[in-house]
C-alpha positions as protocol buffer text, in pm:
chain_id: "A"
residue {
  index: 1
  type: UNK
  ca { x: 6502 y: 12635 z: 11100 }
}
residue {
  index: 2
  type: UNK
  ca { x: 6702 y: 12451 z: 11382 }
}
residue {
  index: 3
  type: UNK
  ca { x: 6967 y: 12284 z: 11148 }
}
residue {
  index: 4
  type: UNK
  ca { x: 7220 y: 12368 z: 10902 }
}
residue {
  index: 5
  type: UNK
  ca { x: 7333 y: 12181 z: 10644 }
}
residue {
  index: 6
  type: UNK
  ca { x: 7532 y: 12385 z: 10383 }
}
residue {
  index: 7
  type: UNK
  ca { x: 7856 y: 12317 z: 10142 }
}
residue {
  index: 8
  type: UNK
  ca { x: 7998 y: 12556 z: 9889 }
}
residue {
  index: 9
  type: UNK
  ca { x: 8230 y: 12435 z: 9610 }
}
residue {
  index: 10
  type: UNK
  ca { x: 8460 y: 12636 z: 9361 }
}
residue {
  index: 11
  type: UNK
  ca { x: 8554 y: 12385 z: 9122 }
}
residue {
  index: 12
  type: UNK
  ca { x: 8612 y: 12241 z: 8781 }
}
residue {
  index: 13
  type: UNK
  ca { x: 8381 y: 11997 z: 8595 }
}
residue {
  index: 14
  type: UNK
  ca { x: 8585 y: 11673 z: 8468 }
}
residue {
  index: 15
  type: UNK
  ca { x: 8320 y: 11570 z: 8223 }
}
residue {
  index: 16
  type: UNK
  ca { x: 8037 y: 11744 z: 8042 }
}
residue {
  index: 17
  type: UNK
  ca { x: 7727 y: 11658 z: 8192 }
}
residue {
  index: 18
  type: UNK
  ca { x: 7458 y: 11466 z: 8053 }
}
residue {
  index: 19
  type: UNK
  ca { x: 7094 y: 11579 z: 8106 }
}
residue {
  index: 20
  type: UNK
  ca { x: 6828 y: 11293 z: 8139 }
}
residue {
  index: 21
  type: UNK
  ca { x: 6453 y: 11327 z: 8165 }
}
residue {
  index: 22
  type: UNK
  ca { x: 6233 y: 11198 z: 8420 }
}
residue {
  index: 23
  type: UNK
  ca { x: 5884 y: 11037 z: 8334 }
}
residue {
  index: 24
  type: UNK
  ca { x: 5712 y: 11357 z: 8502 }
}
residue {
  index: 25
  type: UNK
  ca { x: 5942 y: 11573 z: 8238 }
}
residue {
  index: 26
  type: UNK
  ca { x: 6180 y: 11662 z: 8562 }
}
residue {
  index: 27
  type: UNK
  ca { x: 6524 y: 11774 z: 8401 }
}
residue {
  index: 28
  type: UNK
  ca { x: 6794 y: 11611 z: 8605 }
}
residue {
  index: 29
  type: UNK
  ca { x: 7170 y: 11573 z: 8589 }
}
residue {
  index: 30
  type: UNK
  ca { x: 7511 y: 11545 z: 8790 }
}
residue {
  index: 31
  type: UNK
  ca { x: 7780 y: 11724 z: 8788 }
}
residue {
  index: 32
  type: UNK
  ca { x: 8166 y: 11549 z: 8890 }
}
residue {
  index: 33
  type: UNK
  ca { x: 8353 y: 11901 z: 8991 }
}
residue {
  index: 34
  type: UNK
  ca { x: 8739 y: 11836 z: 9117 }
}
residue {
  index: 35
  type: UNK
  ca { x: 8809 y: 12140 z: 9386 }
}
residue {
  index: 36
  type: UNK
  ca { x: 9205 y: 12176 z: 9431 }
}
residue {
  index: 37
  type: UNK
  ca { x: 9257 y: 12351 z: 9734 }
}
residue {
  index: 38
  type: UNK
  ca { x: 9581 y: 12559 z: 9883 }
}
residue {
  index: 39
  type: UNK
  ca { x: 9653 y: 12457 z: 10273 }
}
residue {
  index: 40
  type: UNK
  ca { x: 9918 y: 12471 z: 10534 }
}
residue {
  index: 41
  type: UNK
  ca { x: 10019 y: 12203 z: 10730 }
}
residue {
  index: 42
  type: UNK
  ca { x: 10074 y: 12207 z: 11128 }
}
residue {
  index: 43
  type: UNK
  ca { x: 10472 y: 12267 z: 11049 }
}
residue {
  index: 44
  type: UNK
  ca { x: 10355 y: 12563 z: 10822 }
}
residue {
  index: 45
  type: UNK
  ca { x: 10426 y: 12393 z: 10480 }
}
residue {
  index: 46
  type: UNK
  ca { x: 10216 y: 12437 z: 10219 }
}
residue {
  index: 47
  type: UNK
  ca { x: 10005 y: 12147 z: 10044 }
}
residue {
  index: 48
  type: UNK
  ca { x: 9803 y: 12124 z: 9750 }
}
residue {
  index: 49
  type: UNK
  ca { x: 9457 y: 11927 z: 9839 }
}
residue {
  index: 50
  type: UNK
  ca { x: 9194 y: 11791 z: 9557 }
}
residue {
  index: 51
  type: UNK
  ca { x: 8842 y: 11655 z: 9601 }
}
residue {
  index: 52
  type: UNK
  ca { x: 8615 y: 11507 z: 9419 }
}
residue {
  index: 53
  type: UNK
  ca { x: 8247 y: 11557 z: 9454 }
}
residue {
  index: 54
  type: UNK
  ca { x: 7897 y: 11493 z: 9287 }
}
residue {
  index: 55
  type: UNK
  ca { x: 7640 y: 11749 z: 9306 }
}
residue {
  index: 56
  type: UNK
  ca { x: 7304 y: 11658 z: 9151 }
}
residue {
  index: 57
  type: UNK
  ca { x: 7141 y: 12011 z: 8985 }
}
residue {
  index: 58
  type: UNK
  ca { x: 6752 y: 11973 z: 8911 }
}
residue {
  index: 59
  type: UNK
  ca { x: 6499 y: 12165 z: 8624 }
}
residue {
  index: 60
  type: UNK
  ca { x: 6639 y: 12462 z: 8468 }
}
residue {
  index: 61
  type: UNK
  ca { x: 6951 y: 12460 z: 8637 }
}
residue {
  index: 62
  type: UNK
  ca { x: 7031 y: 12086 z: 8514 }
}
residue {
  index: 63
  type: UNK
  ca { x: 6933 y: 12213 z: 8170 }
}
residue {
  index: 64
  type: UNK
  ca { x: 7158 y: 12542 z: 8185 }
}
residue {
  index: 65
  type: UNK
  ca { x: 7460 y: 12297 z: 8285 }
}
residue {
  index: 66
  type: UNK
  ca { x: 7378 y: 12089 z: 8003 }
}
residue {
  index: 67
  type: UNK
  ca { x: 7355 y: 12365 z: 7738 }
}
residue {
  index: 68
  type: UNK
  ca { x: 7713 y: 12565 z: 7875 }
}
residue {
  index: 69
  type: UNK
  ca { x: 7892 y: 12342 z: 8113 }
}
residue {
  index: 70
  type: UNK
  ca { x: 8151 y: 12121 z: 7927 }
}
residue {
  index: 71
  type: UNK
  ca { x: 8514 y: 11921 z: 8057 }
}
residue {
  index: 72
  type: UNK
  ca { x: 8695 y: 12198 z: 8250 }
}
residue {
  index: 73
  type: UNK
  ca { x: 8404 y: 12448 z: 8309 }
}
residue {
  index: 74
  type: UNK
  ca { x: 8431 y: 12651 z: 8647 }
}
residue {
  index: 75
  type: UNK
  ca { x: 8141 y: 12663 z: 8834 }
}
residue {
  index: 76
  type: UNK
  ca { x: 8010 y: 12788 z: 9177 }
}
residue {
  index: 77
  type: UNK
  ca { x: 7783 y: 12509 z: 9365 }
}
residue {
  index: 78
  type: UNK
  ca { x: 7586 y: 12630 z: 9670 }
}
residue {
  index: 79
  type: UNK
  ca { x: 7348 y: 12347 z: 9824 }
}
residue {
  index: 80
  type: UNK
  ca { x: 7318 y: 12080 z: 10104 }
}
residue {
  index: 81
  type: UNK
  ca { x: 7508 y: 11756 z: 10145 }
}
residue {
  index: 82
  type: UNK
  ca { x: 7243 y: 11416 z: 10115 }
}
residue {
  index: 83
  type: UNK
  ca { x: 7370 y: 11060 z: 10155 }
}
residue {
  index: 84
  type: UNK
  ca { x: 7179 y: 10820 z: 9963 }
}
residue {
  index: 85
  type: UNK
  ca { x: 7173 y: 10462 z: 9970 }
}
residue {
  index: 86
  type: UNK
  ca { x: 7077 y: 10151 z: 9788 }
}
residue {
  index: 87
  type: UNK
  ca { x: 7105 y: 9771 z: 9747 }
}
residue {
  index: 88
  type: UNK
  ca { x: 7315 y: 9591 z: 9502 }
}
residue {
  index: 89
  type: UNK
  ca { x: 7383 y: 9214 z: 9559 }
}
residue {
  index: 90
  type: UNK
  ca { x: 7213 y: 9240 z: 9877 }
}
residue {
  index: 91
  type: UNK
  ca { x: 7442 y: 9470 z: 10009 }
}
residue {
  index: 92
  type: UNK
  ca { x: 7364 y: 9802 z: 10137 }
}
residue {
  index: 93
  type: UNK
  ca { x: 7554 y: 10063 z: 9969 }
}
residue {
  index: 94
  type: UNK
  ca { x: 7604 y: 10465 z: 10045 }
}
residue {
  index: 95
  type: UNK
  ca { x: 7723 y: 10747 z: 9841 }
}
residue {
  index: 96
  type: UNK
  ca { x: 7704 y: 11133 z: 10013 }
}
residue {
  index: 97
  type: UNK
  ca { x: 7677 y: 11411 z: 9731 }
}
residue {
  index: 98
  type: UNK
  ca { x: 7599 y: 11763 z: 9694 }
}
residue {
  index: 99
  type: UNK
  ca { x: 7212 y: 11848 z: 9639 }
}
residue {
  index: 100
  type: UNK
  ca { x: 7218 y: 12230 z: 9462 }
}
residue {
  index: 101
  type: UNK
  ca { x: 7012 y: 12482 z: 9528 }
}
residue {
  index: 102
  type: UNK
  ca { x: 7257 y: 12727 z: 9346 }
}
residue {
  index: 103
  type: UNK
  ca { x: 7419 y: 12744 z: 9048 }
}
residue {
  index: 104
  type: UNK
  ca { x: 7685 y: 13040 z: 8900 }
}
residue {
  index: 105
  type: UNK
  ca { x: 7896 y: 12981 z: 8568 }
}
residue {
  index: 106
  type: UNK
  ca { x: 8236 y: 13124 z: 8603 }
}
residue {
  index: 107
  type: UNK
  ca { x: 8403 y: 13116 z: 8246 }
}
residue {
  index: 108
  type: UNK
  ca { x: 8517 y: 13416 z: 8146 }
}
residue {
  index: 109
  type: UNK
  ca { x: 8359 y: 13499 z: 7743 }
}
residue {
  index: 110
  type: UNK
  ca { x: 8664 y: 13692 z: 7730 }
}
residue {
  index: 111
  type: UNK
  ca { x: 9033 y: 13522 z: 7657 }
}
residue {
  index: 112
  type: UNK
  ca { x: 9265 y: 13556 z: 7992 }
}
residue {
  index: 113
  type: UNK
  ca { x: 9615 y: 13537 z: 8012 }
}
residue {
  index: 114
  type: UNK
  ca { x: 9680 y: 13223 z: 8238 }
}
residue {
  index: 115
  type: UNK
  ca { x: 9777 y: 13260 z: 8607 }
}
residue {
  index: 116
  type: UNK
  ca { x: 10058 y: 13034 z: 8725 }
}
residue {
  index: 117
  type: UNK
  ca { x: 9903 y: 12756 z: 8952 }
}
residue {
  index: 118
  type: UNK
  ca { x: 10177 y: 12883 z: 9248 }
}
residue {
  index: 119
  type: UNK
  ca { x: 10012 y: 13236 z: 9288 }
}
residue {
  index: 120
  type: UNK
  ca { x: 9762 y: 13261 z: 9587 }
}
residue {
  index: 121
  type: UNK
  ca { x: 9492 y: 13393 z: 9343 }
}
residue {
  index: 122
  type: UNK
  ca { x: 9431 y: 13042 z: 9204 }
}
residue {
  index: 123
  type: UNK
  ca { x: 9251 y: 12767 z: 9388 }
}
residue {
  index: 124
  type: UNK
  ca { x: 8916 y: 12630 z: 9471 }
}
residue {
  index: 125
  type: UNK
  ca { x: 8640 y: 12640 z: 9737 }
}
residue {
  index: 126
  type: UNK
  ca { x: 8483 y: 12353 z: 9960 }
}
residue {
  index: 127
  type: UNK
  ca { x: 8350 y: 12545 z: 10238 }
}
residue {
  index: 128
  type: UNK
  ca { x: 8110 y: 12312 z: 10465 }
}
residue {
  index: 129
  type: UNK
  ca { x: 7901 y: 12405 z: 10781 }
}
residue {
  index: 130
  type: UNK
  ca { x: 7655 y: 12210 z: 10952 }
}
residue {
  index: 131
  type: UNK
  ca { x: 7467 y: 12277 z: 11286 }
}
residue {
  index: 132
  type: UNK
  ca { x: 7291 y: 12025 z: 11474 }
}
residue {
  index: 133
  type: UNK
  ca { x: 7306 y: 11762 z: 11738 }
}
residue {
  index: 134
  type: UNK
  ca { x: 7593 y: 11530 z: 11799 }
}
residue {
  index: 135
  type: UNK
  ca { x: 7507 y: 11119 z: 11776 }
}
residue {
  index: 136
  type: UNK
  ca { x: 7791 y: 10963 z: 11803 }
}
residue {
  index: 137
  type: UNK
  ca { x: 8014 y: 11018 z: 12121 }
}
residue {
  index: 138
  type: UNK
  ca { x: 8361 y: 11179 z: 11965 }
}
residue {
  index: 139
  type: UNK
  ca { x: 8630 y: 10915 z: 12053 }
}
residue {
  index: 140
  type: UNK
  ca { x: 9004 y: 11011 z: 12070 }
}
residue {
  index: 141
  type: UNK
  ca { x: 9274 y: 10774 z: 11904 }
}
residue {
  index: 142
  type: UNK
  ca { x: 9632 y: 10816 z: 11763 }
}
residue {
  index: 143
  type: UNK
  ca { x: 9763 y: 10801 z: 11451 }
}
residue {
  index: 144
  type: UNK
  ca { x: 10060 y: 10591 z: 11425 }
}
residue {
  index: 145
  type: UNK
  ca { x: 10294 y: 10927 z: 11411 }
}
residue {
  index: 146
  type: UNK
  ca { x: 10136 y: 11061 z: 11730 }
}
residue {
  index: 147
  type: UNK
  ca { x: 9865 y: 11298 z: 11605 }
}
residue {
  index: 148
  type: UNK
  ca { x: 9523 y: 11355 z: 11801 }
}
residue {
  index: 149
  type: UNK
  ca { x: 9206 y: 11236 z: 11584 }
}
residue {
  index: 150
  type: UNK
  ca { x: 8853 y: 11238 z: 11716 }
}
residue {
  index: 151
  type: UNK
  ca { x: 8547 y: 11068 z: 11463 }
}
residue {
  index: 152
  type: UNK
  ca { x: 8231 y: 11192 z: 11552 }
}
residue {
  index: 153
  type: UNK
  ca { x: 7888 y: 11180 z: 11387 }
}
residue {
  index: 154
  type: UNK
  ca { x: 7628 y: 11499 z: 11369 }
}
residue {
  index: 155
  type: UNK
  ca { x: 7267 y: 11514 z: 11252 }
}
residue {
  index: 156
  type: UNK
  ca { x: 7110 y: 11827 z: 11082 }
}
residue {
  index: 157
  type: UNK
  ca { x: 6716 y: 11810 z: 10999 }
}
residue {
  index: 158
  type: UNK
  ca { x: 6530 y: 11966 z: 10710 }
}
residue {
  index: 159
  type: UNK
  ca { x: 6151 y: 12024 z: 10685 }
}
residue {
  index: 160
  type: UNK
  ca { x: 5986 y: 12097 z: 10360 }
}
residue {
  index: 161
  type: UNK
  ca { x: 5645 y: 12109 z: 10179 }
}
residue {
  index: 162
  type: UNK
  ca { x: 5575 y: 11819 z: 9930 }
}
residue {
  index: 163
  type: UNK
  ca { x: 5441 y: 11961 z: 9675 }
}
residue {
  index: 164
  type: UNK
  ca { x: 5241 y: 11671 z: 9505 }
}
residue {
  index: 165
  type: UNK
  ca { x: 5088 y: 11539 z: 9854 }
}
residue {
  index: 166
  type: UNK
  ca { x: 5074 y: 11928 z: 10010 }
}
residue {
  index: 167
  type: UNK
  ca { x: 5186 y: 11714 z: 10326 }
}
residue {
  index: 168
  type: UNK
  ca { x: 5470 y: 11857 z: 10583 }
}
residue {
  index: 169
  type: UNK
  ca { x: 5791 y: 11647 z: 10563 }
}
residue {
  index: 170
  type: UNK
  ca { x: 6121 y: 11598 z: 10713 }
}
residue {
  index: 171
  type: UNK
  ca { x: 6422 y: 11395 z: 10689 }
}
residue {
  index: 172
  type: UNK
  ca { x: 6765 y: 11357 z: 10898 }
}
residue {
  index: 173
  type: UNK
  ca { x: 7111 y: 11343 z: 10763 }
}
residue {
  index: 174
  type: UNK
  ca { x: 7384 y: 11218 z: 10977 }
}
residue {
  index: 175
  type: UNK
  ca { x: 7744 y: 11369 z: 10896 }
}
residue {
  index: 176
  type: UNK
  ca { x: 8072 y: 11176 z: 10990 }
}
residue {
  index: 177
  type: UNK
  ca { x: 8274 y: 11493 z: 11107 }
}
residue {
  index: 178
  type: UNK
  ca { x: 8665 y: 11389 z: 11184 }
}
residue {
  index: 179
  type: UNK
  ca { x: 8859 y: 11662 z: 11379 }
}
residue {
  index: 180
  type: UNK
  ca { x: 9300 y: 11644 z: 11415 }
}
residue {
  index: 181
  type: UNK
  ca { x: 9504 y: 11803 z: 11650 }
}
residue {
  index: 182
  type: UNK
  ca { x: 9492 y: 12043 z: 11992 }
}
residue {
  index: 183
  type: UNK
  ca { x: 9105 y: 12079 z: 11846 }
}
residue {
  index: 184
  type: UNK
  ca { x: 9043 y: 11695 z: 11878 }
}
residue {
  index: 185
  type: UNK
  ca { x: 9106 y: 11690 z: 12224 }
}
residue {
  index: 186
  type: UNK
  ca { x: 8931 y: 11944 z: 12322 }
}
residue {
  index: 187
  type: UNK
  ca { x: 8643 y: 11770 z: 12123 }
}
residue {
  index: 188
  type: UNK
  ca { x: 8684 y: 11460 z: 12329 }
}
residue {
  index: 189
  type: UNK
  ca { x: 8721 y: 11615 z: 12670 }
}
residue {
  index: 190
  type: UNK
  ca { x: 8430 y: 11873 z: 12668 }
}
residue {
  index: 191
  type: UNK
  ca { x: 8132 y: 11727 z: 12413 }
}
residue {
  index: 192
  type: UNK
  ca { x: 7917 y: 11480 z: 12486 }
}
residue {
  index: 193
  type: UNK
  ca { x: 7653 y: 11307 z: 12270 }
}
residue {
  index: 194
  type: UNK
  ca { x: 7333 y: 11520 z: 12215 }
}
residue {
  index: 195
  type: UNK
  ca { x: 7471 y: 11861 z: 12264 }
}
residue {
  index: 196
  type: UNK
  ca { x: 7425 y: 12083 z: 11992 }
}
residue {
  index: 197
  type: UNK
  ca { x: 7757 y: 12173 z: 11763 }
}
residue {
  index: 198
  type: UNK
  ca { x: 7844 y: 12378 z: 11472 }
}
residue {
  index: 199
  type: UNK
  ca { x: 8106 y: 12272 z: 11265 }
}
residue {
  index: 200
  type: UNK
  ca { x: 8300 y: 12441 z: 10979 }
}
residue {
  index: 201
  type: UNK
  ca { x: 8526 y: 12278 z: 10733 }
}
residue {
  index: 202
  type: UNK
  ca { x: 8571 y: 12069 z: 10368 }
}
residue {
  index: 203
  type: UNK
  ca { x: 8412 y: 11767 z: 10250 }
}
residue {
  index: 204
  type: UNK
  ca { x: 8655 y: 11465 z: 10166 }
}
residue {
  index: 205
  type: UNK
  ca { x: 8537 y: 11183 z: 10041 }
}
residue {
  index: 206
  type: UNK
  ca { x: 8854 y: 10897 z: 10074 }
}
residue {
  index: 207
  type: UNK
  ca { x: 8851 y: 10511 z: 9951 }
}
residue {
  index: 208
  type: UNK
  ca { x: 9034 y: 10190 z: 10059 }
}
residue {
  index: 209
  type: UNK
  ca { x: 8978 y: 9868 z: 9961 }
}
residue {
  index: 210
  type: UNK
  ca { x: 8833 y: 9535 z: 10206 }
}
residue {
  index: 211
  type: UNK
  ca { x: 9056 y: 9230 z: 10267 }
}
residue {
  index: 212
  type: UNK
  ca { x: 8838 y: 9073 z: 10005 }
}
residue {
  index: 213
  type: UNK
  ca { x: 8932 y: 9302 z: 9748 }
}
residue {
  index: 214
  type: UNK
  ca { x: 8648 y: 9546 z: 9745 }
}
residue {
  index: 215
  type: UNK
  ca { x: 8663 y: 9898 z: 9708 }
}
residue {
  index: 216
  type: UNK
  ca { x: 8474 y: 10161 z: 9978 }
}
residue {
  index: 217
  type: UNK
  ca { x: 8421 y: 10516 z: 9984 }
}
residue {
  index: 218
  type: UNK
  ca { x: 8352 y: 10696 z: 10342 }
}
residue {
  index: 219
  type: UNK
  ca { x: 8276 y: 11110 z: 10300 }
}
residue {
  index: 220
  type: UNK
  ca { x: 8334 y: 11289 z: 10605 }
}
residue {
  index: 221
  type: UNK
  ca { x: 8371 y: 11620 z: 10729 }
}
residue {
  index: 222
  type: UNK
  ca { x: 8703 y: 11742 z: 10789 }
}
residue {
  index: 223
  type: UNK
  ca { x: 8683 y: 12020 z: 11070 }
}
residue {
  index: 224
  type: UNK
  ca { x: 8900 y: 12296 z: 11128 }
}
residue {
  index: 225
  type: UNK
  ca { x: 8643 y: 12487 z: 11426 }
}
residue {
  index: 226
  type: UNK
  ca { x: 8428 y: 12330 z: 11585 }
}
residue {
  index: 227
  type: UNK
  ca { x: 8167 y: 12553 z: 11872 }
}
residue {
  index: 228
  type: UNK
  ca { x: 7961 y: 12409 z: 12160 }
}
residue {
  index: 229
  type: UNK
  ca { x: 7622 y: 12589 z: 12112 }
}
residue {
  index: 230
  type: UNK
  ca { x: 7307 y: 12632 z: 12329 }
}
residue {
  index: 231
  type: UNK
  ca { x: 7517 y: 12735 z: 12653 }
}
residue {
  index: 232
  type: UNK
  ca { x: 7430 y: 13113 z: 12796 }
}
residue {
  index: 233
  type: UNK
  ca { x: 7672 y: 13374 z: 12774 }
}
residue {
  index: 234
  type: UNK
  ca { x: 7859 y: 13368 z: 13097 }
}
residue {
  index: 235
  type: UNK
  ca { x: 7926 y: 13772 z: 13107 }
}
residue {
  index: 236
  type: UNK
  ca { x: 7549 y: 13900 z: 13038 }
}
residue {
  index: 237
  type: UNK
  ca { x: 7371 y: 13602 z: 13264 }
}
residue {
  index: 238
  type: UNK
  ca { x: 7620 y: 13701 z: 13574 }
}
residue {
  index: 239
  type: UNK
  ca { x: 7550 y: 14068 z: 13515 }
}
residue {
  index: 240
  type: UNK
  ca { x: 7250 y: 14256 z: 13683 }
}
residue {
  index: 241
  type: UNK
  ca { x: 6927 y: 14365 z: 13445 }
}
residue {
  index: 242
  type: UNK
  ca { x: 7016 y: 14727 z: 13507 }
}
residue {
  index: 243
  type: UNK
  ca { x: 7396 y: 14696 z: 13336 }
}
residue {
  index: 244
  type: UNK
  ca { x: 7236 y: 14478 z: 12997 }
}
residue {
  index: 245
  type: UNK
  ca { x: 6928 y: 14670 z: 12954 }
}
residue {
  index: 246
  type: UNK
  ca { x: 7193 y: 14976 z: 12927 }
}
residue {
  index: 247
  type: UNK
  ca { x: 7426 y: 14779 z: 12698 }
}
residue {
  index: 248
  type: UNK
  ca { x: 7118 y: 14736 z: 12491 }
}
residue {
  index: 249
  type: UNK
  ca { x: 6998 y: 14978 z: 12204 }
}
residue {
  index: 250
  type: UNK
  ca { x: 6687 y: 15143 z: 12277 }
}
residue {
  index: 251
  type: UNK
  ca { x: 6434 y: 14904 z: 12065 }
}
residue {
  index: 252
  type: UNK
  ca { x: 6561 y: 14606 z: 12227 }
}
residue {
  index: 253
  type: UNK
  ca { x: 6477 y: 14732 z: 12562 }
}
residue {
  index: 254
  type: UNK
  ca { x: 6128 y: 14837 z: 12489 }
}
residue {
  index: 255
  type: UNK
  ca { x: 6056 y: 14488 z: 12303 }
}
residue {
  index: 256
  type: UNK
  ca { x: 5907 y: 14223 z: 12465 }
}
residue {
  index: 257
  type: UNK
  ca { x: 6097 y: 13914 z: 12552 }
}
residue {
  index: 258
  type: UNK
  ca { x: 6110 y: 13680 z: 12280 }
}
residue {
  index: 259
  type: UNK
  ca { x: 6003 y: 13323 z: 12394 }
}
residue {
  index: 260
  type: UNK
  ca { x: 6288 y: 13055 z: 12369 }
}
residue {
  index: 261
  type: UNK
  ca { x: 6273 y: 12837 z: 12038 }
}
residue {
  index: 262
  type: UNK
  ca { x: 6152 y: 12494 z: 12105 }
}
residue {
  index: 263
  type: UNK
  ca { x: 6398 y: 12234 z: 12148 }
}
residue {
  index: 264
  type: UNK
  ca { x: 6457 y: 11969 z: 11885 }
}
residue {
  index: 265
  type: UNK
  ca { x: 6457 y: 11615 z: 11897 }
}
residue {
  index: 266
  type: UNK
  ca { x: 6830 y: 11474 z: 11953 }
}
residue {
  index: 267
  type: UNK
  ca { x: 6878 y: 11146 z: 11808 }
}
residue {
  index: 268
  type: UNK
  ca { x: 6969 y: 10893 z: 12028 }
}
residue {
  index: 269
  type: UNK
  ca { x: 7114 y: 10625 z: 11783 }
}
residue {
  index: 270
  type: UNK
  ca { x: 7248 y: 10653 z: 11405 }
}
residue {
  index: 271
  type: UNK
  ca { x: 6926 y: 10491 z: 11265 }
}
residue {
  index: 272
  type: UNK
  ca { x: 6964 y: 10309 z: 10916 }
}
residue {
  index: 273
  type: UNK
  ca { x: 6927 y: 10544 z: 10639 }
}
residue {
  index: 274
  type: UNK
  ca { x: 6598 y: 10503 z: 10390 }
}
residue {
  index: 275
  type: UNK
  ca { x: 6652 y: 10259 z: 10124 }
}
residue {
  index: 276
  type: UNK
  ca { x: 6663 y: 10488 z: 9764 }
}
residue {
  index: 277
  type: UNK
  ca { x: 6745 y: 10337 z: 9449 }
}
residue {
  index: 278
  type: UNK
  ca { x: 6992 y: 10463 z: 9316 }
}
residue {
  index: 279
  type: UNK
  ca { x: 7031 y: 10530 z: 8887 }
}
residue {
  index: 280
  type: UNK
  ca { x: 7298 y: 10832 z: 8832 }
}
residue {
  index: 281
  type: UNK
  ca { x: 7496 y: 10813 z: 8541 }
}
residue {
  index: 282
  type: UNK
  ca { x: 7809 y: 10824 z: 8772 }
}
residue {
  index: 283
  type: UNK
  ca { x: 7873 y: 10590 z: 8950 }
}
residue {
  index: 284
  type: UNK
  ca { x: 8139 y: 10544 z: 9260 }
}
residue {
  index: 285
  type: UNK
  ca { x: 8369 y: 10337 z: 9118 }
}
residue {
  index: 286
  type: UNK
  ca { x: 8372 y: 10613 z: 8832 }
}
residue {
  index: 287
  type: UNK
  ca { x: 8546 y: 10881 z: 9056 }
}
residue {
  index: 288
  type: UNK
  ca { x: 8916 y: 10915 z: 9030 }
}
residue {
  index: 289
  type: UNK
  ca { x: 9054 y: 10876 z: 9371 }
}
C-alpha cells in the first residue's frame, strides 16, 4: 500500500436506516450519523462543532444496521472517504461519503444515568488521515478578519481484486484538504505540487447557495497537522555507518538492506471523476446543514 485513505466517526444516527436489495441479492444501506465535536478556538474558547456525514455499510453489516440501528443509535464507523458523481439535468453533480469497512454498535442494553452535554466525557469522533501526493498547488489567501487559509487538493490510490472479473483494479480519490493559521503558511511556503503529504484532521462537508438560487455542497478536509514525507532523516544520513549500525538493534544490522519501495505515479492534473449513477435513498438536499 502507498496511500491512505482512512476516516473514523463517533456519532449518532438521525434516521433509522432502510435496507434495500440489489438484483445480485447485495444488502445495501446508508447511514446519516451527526458527530458533535468539543474544540478550542485560536483565543482558547471552547466551541461546539457538528457534522453531518453519509456512510454507505454493505452485506451483513447493512443488514445488522437495519435490524438494531434506529433514530439516535451510537455507532462507531471505520472506512475510507469516496466521492461519487452523477448527472442530473445535464449537470455534473458530486457528493463525498464514508465507504465502511467497520462497523461497532455502542448502545448500552443497560439504562445509564445521563451525562450533562458540558462534561469532557461526552462528544463525538471524526478523525481523518490521508497520505498521498499533493495535485493542486496550496494557495494562501485571507479571510476578511485577517486569518491565513491555504486550499489544497491530495490524491490517495487504492488497488483491489474484482472479484467477478478476478482482474487487478485501482481507482484515485482526490481530497480538498483546507489548512488555517501559522500551519497554512507554512503549507504555502514549503510544499509544492507532487510531493508526498500526510494529513490528519475532520471531514466537513459545508453548503452555500449560487447567484441563481441553487444550493452546493463542497466536503473538504479540515487539517490540524499536516507532514512533508519522503525526505531522509537529516541526523542518521549525516552520520557515519559505524555510529547507526551501533544505534541499531542487533537483527537490523545483520539483515540485508531492504530495497526502496517503488515510487508511485503523482498526478499531474485533477482529472474528471468517473461518471456513477447515483440512487441512495438520501439525497443532498436531505442533509440538515
Amino acid at each position: 500500500m502507498y496511500a491512505l485513505n482512512r476516516i473514523e466517526i463517533i456519532g449518532h444516527l438521525t434516521e433509522k436506516p432502510e435496507v434495500r436489495q440489489l438484483p445480485n441479492g447485495t444488502s445495501v444501506t446508508d447511514l446519516n450519523i451527526k458527530c458533535v465535536e468539543k474544540a478550542k478556538k485560536e483565543d482558547g474558547s471552547p466551541v461546539v462543532l457538528s457534522s453531518y456525514h453519509t456512510v454507505t455499510l454493505w452485506r451483513r453489516m447493512a443488514e445488522i444496521a437495519g435490524d438494531y440501528c434506529v433514530a439516535g443509535s451510537q455507532v462507531f464507523i471505520s472506512g475510507r472517504v469516496k466521492t461519487e458523481s452523477w448527472e442530473t439535468d445535464g449537470q455534473k453533480r458530486y457528493k463525498t461519503k464514508v465507504i465502511a469497512e467497520d462497523l461497532i454498535l455502542l448502545d448500552s442494553r443497560k439504562e445509564m444515568a445521563p451525562i450533562e452535554e458540558s462534561s469532557p466525557l461526552v462528544g463525538g469522533v471524526n478523525n481523518a488521515e490521508i497520505i498521498g501526493n499533493i495535485t493542486r498547488e496550496p494557495e494562501l489567501k485571507q479571510t476578511t478578519s485577517g486569518q491565513n487559509v491555504v486550499n489544497f487538493s491530495v490524491a490517495t490510490n487504492r488497488k483491489w481484486m474484482d472479484k467477478a472479473s478476478g482482474e487487478s483494479k485501482e481507482e484515485t480519490e482526490f481530497h480538498p484538504v483546507v489548512v488555517w493559521g501559522d500551519l497554512a503558511r507554512e503549507v504555502a511556503e514549503k510544499l509544492k505540487t507532487g510531493q508526498k503529504v500526510y494529513v490528519k484532521g475532520r471531514m466537513q462537508t459545508r453548503s452555500w447557495e449560487t447567484p441563481d438560487g441553487e444550493k452546493r455542497y463542497a466536503t473538504e478536509l479540515i487539517a490540524d497537522q499536516v507532514i512533508s514525507l519522503g525526505a531522509k532523516s537529516a541526523e542518521l544520513a549525516s552520520g557515519s555507518s559505524a555510529s547507526v549500525a551501533a544505534a541499531a538493534p542487533p537483527a537490523a544490522t545483520a539483515a540485508a538492506e531492504p530495497k526502496p519501495a517503488a515510487k508511485p505515479a503523482v498526478a499531474d492534473a485533477e482529472p474528471e471523476l468517473p461518471t456513477i449513477k447515483y440512487e441512495s435513498d438520501i439525497k443532498p438536499e436531505d442533509l440538515p446543514f
